[in-house]
CHARMM-style PDB file with segment names, atoms N, HN, CA, C and O in Angstrom:
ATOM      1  N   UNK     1     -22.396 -24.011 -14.944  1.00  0.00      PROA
ATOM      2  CA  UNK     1     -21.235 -23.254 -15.372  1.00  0.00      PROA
ATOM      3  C   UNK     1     -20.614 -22.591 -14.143  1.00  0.00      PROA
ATOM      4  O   UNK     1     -21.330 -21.848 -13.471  1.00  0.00      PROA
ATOM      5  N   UNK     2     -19.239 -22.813 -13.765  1.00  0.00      PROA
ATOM      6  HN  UNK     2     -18.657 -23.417 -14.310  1.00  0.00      PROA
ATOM      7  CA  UNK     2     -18.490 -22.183 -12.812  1.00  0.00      PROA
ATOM      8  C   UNK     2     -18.047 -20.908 -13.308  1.00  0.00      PROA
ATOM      9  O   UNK     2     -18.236 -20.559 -14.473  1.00  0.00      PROA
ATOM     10  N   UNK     3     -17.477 -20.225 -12.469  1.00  0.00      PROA
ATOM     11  HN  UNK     3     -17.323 -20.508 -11.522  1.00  0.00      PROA
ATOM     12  CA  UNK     3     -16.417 -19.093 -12.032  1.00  0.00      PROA
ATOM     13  C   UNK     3     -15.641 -18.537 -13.208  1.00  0.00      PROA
ATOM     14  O   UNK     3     -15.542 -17.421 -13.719  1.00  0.00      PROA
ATOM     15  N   UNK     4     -14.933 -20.186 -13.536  1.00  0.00      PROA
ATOM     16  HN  UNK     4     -15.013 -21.092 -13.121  1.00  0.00      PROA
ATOM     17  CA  UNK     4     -13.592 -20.234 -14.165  1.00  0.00      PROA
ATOM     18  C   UNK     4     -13.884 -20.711 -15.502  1.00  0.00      PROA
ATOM     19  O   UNK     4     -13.013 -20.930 -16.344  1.00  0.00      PROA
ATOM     20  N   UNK     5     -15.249 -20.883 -15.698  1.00  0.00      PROA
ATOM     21  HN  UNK     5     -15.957 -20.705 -15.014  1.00  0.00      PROA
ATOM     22  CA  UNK     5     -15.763 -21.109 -16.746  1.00  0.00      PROA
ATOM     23  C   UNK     5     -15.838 -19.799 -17.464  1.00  0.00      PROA
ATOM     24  O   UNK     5     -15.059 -19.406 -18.333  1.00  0.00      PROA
ATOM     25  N   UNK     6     -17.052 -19.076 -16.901  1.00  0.00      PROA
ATOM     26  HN  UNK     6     -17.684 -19.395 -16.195  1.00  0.00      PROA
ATOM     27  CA  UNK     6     -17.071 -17.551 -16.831  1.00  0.00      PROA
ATOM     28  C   UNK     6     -15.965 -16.850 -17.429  1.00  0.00      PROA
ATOM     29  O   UNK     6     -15.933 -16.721 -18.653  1.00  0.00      PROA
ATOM     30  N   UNK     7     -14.951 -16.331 -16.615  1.00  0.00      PROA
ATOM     31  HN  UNK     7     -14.976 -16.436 -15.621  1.00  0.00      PROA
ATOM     32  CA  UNK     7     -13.686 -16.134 -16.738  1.00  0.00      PROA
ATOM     33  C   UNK     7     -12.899 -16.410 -17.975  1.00  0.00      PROA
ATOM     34  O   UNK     7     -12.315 -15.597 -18.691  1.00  0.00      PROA
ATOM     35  N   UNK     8     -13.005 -17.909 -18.116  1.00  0.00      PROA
ATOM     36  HN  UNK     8     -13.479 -18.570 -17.535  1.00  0.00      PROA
ATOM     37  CA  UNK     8     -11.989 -17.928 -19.443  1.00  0.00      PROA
ATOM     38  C   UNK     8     -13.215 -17.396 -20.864  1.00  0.00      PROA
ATOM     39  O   UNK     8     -13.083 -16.403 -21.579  1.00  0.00      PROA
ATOM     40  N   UNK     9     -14.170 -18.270 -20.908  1.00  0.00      PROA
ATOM     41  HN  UNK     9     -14.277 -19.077 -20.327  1.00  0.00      PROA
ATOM     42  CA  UNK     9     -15.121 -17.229 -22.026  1.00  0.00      PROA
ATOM     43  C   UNK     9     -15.137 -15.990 -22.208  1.00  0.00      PROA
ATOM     44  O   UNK     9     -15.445 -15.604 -23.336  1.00  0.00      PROA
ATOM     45  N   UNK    10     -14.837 -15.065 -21.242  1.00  0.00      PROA
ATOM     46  HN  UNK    10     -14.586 -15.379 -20.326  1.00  0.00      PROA
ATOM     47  CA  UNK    10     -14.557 -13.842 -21.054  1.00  0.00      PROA
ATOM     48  C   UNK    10     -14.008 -13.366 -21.393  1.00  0.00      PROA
ATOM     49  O   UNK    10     -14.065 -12.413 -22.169  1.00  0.00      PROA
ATOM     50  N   UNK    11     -12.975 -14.069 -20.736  1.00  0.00      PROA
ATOM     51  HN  UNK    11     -12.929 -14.843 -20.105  1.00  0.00      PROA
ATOM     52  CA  UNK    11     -10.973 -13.671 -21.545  1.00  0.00      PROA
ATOM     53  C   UNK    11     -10.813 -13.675 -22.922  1.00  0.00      PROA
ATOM     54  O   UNK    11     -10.294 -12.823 -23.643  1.00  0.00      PROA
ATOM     55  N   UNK    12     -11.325 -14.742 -23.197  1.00  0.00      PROA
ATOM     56  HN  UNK    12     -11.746 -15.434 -22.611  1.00  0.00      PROA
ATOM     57  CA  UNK    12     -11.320 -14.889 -24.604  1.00  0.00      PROA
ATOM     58  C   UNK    12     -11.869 -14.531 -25.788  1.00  0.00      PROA
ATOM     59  O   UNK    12     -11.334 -14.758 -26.874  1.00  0.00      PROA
ATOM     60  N   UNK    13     -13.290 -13.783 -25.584  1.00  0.00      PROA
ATOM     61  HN  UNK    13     -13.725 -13.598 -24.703  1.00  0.00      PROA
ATOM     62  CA  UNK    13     -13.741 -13.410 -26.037  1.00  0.00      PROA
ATOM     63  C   UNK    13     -12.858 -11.370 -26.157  1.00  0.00      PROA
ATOM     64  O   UNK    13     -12.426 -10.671 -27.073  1.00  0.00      PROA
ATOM     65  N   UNK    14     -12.977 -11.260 -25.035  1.00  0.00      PROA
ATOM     66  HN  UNK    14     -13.327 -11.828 -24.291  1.00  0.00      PROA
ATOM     67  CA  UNK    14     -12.269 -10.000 -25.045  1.00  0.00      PROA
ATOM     68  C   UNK    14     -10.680  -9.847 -25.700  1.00  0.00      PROA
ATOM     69  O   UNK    14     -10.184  -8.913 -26.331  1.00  0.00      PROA
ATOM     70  N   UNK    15      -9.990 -11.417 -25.195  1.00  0.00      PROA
ATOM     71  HN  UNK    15     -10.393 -12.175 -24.682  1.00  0.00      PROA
ATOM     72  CA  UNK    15      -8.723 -10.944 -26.643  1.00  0.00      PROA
ATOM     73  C   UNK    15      -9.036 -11.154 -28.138  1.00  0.00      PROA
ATOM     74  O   UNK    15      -8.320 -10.636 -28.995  1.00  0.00      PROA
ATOM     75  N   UNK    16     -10.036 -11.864 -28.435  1.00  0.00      PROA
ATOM     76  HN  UNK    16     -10.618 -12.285 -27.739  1.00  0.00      PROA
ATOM     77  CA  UNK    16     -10.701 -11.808 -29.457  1.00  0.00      PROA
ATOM     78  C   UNK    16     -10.808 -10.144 -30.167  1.00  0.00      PROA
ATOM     79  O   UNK    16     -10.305  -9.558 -31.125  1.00  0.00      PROA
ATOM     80  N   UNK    17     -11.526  -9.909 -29.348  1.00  0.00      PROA
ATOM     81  HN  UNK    17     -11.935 -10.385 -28.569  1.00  0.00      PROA
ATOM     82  CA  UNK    17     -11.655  -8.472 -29.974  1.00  0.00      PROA
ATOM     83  C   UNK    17     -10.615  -7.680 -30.075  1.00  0.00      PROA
ATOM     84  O   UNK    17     -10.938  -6.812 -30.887  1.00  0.00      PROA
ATOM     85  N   UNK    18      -9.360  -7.461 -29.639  1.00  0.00      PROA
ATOM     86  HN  UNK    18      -9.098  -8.165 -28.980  1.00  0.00      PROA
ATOM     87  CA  UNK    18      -8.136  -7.433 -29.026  1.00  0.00      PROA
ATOM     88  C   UNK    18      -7.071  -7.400 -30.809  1.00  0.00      PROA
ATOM     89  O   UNK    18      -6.393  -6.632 -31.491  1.00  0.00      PROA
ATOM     90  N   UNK    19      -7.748  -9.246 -30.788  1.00  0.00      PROA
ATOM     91  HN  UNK    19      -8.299  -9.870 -30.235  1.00  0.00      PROA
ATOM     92  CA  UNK    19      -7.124  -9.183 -32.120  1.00  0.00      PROA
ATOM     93  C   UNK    19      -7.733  -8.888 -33.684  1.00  0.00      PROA
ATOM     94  O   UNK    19      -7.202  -9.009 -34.788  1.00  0.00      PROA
ATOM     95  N   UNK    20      -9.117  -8.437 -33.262  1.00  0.00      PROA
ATOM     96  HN  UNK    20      -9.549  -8.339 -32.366  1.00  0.00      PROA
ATOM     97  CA  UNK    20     -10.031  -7.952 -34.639  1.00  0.00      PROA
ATOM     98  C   UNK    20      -9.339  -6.927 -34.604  1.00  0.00      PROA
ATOM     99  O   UNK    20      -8.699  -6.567 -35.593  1.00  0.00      PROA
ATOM    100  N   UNK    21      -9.332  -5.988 -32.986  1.00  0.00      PROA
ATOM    101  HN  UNK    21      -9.852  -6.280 -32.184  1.00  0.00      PROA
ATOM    102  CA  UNK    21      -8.829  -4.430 -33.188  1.00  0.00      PROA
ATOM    103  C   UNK    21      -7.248  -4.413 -33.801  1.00  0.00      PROA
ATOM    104  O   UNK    21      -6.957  -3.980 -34.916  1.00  0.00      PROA
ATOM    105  N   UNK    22      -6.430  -4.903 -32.961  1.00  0.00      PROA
ATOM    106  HN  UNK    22      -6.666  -5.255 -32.056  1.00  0.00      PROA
ATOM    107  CA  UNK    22      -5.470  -4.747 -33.814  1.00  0.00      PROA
ATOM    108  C   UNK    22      -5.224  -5.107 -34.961  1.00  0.00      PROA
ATOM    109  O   UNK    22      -4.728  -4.235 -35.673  1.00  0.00      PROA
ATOM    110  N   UNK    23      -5.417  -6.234 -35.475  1.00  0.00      PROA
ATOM    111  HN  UNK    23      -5.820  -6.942 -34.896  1.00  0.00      PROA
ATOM    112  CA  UNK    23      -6.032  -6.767 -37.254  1.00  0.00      PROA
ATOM    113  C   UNK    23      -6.306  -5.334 -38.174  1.00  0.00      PROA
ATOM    114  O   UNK    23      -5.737  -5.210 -39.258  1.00  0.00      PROA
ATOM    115  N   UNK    24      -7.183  -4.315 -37.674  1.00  0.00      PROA
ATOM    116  HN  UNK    24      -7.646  -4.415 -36.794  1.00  0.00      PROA
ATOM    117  CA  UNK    24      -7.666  -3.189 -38.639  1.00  0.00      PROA
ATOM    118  C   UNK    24      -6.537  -2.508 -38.297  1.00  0.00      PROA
ATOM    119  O   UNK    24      -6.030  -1.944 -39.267  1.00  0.00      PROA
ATOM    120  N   UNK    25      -5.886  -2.339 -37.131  1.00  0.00      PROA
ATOM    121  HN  UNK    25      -6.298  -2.798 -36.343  1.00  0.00      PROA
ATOM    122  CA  UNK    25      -4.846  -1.371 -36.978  1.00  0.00      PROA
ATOM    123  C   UNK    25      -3.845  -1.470 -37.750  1.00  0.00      PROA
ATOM    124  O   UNK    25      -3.087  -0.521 -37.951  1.00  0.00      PROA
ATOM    125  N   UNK    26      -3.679  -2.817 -38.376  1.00  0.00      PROA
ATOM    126  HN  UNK    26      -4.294  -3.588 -38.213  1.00  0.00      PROA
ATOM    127  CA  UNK    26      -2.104  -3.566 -39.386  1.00  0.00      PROA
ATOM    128  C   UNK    26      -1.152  -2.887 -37.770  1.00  0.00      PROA
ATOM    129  O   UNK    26      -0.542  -1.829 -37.918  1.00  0.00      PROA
ATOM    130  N   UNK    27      -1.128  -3.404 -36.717  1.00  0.00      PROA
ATOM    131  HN  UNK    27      -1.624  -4.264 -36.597  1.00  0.00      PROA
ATOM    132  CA  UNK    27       0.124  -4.380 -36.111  1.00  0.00      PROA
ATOM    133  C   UNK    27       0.929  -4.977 -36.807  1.00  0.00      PROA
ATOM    134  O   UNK    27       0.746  -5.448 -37.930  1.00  0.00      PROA
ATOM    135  N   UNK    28       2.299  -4.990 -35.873  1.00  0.00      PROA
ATOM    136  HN  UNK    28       2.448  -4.607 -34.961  1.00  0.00      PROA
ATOM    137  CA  UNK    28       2.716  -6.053 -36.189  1.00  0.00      PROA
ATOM    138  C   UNK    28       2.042  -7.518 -36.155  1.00  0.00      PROA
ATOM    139  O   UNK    28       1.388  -7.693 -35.126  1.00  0.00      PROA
ATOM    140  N   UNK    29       2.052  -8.782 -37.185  1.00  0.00      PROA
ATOM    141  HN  UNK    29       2.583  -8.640 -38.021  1.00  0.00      PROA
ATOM    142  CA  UNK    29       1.918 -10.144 -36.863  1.00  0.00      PROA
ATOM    143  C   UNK    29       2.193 -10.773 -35.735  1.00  0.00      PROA
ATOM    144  O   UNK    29       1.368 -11.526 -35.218  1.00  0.00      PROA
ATOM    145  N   UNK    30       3.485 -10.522 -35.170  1.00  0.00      PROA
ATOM    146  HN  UNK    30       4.155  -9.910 -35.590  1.00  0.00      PROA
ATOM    147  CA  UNK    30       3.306 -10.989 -34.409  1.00  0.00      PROA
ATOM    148  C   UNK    30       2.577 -11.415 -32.977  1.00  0.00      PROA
ATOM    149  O   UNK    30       2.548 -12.385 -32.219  1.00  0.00      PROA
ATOM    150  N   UNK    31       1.920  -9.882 -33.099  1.00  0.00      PROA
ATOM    151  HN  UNK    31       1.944  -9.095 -33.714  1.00  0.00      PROA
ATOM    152  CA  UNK    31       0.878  -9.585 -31.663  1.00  0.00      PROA
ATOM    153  C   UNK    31      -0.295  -9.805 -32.065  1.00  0.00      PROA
ATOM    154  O   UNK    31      -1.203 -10.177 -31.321  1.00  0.00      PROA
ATOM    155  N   UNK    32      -0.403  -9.605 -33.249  1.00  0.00      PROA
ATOM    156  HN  UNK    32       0.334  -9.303 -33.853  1.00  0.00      PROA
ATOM    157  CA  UNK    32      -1.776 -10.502 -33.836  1.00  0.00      PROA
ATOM    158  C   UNK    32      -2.234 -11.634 -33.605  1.00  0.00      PROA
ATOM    159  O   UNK    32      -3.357 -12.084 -33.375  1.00  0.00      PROA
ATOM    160  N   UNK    33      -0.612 -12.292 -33.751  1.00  0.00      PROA
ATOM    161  HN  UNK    33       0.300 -11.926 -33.938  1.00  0.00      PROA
ATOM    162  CA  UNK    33      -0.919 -14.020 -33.865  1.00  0.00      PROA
ATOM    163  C   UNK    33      -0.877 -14.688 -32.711  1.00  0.00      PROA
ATOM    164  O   UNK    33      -1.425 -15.754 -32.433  1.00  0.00      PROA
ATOM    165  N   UNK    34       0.198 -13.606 -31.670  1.00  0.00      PROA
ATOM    166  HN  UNK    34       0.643 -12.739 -31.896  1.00  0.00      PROA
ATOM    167  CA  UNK    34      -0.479 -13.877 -30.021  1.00  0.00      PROA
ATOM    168  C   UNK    34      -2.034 -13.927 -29.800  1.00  0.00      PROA
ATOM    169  O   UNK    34      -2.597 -14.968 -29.461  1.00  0.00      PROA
ATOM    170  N   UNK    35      -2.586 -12.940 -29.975  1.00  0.00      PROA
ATOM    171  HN  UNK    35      -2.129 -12.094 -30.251  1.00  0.00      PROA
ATOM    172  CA  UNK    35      -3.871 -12.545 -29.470  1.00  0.00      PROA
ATOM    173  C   UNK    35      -4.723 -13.413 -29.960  1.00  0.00      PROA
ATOM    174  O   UNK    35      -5.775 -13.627 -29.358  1.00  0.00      PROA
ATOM    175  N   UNK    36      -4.431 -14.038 -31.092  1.00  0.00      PROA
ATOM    176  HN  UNK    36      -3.576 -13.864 -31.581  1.00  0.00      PROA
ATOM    177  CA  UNK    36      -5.191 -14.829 -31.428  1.00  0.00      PROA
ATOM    178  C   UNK    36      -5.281 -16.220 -30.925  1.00  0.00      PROA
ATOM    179  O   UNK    36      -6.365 -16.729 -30.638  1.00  0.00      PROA
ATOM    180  N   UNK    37      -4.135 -16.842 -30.814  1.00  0.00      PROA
ATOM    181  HN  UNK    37      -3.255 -16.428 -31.047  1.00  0.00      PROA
ATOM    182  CA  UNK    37      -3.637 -18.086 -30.084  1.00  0.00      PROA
ATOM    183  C   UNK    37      -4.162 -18.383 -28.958  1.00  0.00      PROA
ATOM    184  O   UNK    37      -4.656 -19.460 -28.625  1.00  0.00      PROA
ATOM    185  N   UNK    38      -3.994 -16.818 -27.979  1.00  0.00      PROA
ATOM    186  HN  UNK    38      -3.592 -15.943 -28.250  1.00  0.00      PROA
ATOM    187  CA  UNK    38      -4.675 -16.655 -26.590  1.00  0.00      PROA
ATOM    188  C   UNK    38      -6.220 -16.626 -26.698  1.00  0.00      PROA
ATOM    189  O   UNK    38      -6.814 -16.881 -25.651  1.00  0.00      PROA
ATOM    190  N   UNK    39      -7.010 -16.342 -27.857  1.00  0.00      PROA
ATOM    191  HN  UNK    39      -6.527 -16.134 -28.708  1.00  0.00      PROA
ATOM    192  CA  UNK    39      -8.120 -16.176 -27.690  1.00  0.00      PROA
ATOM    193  C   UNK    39      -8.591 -17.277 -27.709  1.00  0.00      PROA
ATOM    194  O   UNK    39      -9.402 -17.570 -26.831  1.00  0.00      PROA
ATOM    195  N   UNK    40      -8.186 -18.359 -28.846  1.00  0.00      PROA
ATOM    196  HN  UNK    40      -7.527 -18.121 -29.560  1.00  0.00      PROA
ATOM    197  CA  UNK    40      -8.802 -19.896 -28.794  1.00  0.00      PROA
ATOM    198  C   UNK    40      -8.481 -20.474 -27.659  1.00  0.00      PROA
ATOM    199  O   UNK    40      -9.323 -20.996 -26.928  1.00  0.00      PROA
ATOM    200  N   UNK    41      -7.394 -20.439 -27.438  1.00  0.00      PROA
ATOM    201  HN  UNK    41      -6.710 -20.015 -28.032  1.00  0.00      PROA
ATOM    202  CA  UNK    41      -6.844 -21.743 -26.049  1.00  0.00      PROA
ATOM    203  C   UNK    41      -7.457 -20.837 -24.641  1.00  0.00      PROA
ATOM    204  O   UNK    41      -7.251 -21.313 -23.524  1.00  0.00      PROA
ATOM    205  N   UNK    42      -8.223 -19.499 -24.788  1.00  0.00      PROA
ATOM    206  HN  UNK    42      -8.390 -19.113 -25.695  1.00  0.00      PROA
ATOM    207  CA  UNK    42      -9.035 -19.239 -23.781  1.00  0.00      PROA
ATOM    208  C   UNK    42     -10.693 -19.954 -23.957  1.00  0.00      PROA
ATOM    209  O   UNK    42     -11.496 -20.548 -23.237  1.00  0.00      PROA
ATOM    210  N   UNK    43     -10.612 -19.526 -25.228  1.00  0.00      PROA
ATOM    211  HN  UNK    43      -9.959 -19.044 -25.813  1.00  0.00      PROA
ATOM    212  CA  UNK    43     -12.407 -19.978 -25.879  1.00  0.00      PROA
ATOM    213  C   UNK    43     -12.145 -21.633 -25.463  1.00  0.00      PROA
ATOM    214  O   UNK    43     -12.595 -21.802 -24.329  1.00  0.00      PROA
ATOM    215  N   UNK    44     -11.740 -22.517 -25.849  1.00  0.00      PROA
ATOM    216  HN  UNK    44     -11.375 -22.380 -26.769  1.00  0.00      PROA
ATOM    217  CA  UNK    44     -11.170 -23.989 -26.269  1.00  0.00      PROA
ATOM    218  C   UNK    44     -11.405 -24.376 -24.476  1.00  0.00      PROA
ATOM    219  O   UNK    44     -12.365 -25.076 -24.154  1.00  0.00      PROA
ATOM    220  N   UNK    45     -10.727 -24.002 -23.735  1.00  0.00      PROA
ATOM    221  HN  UNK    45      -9.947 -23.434 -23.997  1.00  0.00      PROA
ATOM    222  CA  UNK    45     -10.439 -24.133 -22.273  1.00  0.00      PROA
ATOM    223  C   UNK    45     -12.364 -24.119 -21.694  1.00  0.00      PROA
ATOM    224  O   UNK    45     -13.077 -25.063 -21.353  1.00  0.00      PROA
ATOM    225  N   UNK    46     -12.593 -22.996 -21.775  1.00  0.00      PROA
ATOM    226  HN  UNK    46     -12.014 -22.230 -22.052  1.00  0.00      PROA
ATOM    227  CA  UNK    46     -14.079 -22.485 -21.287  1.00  0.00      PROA
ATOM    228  C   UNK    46     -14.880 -23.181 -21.508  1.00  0.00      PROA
ATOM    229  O   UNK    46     -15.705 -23.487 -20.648  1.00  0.00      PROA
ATOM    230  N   UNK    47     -14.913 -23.796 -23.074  1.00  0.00      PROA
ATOM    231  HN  UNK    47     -14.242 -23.548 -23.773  1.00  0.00      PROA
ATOM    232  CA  UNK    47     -16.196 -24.928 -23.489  1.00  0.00      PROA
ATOM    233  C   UNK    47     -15.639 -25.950 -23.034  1.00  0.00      PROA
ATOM    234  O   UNK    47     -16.154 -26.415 -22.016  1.00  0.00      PROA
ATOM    235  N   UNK    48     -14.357 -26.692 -23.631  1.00  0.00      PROA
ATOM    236  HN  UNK    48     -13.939 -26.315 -24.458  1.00  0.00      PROA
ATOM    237  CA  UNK    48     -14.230 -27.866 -22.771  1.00  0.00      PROA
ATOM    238  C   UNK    48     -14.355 -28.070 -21.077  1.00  0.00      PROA
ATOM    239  O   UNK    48     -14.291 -29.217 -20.633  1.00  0.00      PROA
ATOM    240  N   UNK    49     -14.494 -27.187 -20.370  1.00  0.00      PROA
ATOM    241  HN  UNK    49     -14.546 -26.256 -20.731  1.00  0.00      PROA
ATOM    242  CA  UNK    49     -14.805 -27.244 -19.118  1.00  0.00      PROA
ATOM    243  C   UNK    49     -16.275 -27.305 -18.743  1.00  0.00      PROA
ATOM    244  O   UNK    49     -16.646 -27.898 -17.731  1.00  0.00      PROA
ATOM    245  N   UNK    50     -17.398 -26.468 -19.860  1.00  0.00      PROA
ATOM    246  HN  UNK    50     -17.097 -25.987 -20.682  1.00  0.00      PROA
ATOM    247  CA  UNK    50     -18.459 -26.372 -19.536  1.00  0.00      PROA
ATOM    248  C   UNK    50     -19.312 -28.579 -20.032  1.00  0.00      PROA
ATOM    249  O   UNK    50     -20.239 -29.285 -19.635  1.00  0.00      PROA
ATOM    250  N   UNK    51     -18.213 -28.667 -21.015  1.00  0.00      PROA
ATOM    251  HN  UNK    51     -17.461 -28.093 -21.337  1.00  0.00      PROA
ATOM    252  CA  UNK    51     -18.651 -29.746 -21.583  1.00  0.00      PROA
ATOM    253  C   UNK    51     -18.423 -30.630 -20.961  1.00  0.00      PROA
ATOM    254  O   UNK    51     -18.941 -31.705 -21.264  1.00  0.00      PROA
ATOM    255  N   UNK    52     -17.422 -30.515 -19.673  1.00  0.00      PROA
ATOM    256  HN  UNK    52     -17.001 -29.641 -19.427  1.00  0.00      PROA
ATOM    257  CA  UNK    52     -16.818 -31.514 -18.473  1.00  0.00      PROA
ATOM    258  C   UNK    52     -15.825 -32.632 -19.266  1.00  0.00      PROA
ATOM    259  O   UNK    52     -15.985 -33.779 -18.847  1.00  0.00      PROA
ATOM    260  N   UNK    53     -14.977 -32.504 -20.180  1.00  0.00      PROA
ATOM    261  HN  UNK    53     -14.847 -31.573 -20.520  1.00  0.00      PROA
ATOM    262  CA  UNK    53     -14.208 -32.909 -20.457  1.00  0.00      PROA
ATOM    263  C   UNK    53     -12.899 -32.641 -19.794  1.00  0.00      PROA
ATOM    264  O   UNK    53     -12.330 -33.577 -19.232  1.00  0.00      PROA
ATOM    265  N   UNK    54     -12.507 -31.761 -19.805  1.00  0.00      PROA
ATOM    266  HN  UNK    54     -12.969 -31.001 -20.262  1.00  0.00      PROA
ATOM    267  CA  UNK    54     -11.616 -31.245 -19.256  1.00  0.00      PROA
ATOM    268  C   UNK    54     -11.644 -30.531 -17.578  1.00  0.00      PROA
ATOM    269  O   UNK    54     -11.407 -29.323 -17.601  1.00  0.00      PROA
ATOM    270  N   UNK    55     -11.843 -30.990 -16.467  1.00  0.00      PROA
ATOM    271  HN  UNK    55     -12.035 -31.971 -16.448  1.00  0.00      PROA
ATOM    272  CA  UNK    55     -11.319 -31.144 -15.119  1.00  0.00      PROA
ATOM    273  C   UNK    55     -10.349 -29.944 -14.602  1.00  0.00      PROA
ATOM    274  OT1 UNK    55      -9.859 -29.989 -13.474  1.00  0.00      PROA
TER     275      UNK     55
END
């Protein structure tokens, strides 16, 4: 596992929480549905890299 592996699991995990927290807060949707978007295509990025699919 690299750096940037690290990093994006990280990221993502932390906007994850990002969007649980704001979720209880009732935000607006729309920053919800950011945070959420950002959290998979951070999570999504991290494993496919650890899985060496993705380069």
């Amino acid at each position: 596992m690299t750096g940037l592996n690290t990093i994006l699991i990280v990221l993502g995990l932390f906007l994850a929480g990002g969007f649980y927290s704001f979720q209880k807060q009732q935000m607006p949707k729309s920053v919800v549905i950011l945070l959420a978007i950002g959290s998979v295509m951070c999570l999504a990025a991290g494993v496919l890299r650890i899985q060496g699919i993705w380069d």
